[in-house]
N, C-alpha and C positions, 0 to 999 in steps of 0.2 A: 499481607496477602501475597500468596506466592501466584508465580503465572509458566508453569511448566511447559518445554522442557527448559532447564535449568542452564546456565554458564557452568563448566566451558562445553562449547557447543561440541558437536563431533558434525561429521558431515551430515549423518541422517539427523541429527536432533534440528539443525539451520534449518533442512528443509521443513521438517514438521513445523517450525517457529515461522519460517517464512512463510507457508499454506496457509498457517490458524492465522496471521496477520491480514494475509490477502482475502481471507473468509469473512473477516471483520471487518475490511473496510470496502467486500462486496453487498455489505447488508446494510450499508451505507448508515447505520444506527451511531450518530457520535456518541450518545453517553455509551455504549456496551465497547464502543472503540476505543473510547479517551482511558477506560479502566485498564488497560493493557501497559499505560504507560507513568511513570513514577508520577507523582503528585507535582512536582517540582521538575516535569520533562523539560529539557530544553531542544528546540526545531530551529532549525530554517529551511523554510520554502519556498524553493523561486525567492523571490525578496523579502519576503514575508519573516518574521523572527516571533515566534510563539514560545511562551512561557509558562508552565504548569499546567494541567489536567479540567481547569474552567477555560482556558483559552485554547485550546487543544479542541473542545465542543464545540465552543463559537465557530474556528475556523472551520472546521468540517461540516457545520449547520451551512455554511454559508456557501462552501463549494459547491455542497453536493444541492444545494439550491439551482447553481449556477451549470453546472457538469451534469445535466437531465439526462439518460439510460445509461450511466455510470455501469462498465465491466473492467475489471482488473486481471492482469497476471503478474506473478510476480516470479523472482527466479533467480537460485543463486549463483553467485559472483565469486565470491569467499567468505571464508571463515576463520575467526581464530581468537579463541580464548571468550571472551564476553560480547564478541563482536563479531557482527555478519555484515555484508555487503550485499545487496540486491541489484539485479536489474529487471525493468518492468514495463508494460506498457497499458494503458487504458484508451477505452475508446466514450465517447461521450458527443452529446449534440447540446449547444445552444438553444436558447428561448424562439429563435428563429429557427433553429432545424439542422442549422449547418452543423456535419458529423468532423470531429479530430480524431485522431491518433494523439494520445500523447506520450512521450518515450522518458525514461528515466535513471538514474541512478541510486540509490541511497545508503548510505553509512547508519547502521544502527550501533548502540553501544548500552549495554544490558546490565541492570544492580543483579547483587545476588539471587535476589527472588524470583529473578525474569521478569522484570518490569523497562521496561526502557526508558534509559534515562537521558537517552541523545538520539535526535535523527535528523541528518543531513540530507536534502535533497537538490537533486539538479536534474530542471524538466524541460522539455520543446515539445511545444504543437505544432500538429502539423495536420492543416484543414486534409480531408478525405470525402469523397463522394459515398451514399449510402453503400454503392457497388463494393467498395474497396473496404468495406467493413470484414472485420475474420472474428469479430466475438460476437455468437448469437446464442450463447444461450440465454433461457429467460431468467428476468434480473436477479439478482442473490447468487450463491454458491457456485461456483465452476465446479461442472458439474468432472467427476473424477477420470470419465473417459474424453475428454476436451483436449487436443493438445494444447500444450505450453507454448512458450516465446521460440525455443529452437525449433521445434516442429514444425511452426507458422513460419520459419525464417523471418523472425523478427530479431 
């Protein structure tokens, strides 16, 4: 299974690979997310250490349990060769209500096909009042005229 566009990145191909990622895990669907990445992905999340494409589902069945009106941006950092950097941030609320920000970093590192076969993350919440929210549009896709993390001065 190939998963285009292909390594080595160029500047615009990262960004199309970084969108179609952020597209995927605004539709918060794990099996259509987990297909994205090698069979045998290796993660770390926060403290979290996921291995393969069945525990890749669990974990995101279980976030996006926990992480209720889940919006994402994502936004590049660098690139080079089979391998992009992002930074990003999501906003999400609790079973009680209460809204975060949460901010990140992550190392991706890509097989031939475009399948990801490594991704490193490092995250911080940080509680928000509804007011202080900047991602509204309605759930799924960001929407194309949205600004990004620099626009927001994020």
């Amino acid at each position: 299974m190939s998963r285009p566009p292909l390594p080595p990145f160029t500047k615009e191909t990262a960004i199309q690979k970084i969108r179609a990622a952020e597209d995927g895990w605004n539709s918060r669907d794990p099996v259509k997310v987990a297909l994205a990445y090698t069979v045998d992905t290796r993660w770390r999340n926060r403290d979290v250490f996921v291995n393969g494409r069945d525990e890749v589902e669990a974990f995101l069945s279980g976030k996006w349990e926990k992480e209720r009106g889940y919006r994402l941006i994502k936004e590049l950092w660098t690139h080079d060769g089979n391998r992009i950097a992002v930074r990003y941030a999501y906003e999400w609320h609790n079973a009680k209500g209460q809204w975060f920000r949460s901010y990140g970093n992550e190392n991706w590192e890509f097989d031939d096909d475009g399948l990801m076969a490594n991704r490193y993350a490092c995250i911080n919440d940080l509680e928000i009042t509804e007011d202080e929210r900047k991602f509204h549009w309605p759930q799924g896709r960001r929407p194309d005229d949205h600004p990004g993390l620099s626009e927001l001065g994020l």
